[in-house]
C-alpha positions in Angstrom: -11.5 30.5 19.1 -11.3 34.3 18.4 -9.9 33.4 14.6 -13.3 31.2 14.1 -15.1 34.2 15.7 -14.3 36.3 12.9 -14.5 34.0 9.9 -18.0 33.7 11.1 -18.2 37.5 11.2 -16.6 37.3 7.1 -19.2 34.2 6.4 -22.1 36.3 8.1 -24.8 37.6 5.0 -26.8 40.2 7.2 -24.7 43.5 7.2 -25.9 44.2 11.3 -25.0 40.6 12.3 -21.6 40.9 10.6 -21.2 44.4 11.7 -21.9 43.5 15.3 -19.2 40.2 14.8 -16.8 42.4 13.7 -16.7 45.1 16.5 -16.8 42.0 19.1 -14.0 40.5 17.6 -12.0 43.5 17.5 -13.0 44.5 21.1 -11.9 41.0 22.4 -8.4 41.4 21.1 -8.4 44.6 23.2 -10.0 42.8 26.1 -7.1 40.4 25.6 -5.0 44.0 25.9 -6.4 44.7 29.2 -6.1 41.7 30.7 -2.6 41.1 30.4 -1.8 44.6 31.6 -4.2 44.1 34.7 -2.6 40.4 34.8 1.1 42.5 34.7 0.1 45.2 37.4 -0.7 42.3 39.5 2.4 41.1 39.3 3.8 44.4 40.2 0.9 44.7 43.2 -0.3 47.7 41.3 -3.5 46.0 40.4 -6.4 48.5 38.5 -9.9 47.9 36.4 -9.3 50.6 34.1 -8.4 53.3 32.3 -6.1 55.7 34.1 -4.9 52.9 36.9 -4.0 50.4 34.5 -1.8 52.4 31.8 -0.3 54.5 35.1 0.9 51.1 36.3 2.7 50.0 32.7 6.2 50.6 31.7 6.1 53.8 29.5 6.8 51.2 25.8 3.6 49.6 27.0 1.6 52.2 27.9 1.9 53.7 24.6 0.9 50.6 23.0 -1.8 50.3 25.2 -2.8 53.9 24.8 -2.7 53.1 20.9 -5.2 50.1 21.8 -7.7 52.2 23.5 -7.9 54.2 20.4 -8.2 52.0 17.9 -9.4 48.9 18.7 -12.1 49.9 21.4 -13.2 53.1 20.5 -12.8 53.2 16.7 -13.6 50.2 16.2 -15.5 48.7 18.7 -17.4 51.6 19.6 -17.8 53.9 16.2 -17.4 51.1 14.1 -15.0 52.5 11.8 -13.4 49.4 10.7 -11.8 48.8 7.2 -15.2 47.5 5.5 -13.4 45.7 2.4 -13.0 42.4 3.0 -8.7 41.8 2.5 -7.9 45.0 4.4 -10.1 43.7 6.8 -8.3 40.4 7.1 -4.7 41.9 6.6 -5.9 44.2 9.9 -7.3 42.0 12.0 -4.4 40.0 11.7 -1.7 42.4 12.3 -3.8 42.9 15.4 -3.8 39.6 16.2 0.2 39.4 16.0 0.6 42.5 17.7 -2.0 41.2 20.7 0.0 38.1 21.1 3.5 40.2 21.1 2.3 42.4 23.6 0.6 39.7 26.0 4.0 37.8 25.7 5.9 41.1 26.8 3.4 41.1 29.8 4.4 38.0 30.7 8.2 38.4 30.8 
């Protein structure tokens, strides 16, 4: 669903609607992200939200990962909307995202 989300977002004409696809479809991959490491602290009954509780609870390799997720994904990207705005780096970036969102949920799961 999330890779039809943002072919819509590259099909979209109007510069805010596609803008606003974008940033959604970034910030769901880190929503993805957080959910697994909620899902993993859970499993550890170390449950948190956010923020501070959830990356306290990680394994140190995930909780720079996670930390790196924060960064990019929600804030520069989600937030300040500072995206790659060409169309193939945006593709080649979303979907190293998308790999590395599926590595680390599968890690989570382990």
């Amino acid at each position: 669903m999330l890779k039809k989300y943002f072919q819509l977002a590259l099909q979209t004409e109007n510069k805010y609607d596609k803008d606003t696809l974008i940033r959604d479809a970034f910030n769901c991959l880190f929503q993805a992200y957080r959910l697994a490491s909620i899902y993993l602290g859970l499993r550890r009954e170390e449950a948190g939200r956010w923020g501070k509780e959830i990356r306290r609870n990680l394994p140190s390799n995930l909780r720079r990962e996670f930390e790196e997720v924060i960064k990019t994904l929600h804030i520069e990207y989600y937030y300040n909307g500072n995206y790659p705005r060409e169309n193939k780096e945006l593709k080649r970036t979303f979907k190293q995202w998308l790999k590395k969102t599926e590595e680390y949920i599968s890690k989570t799961n382990k």
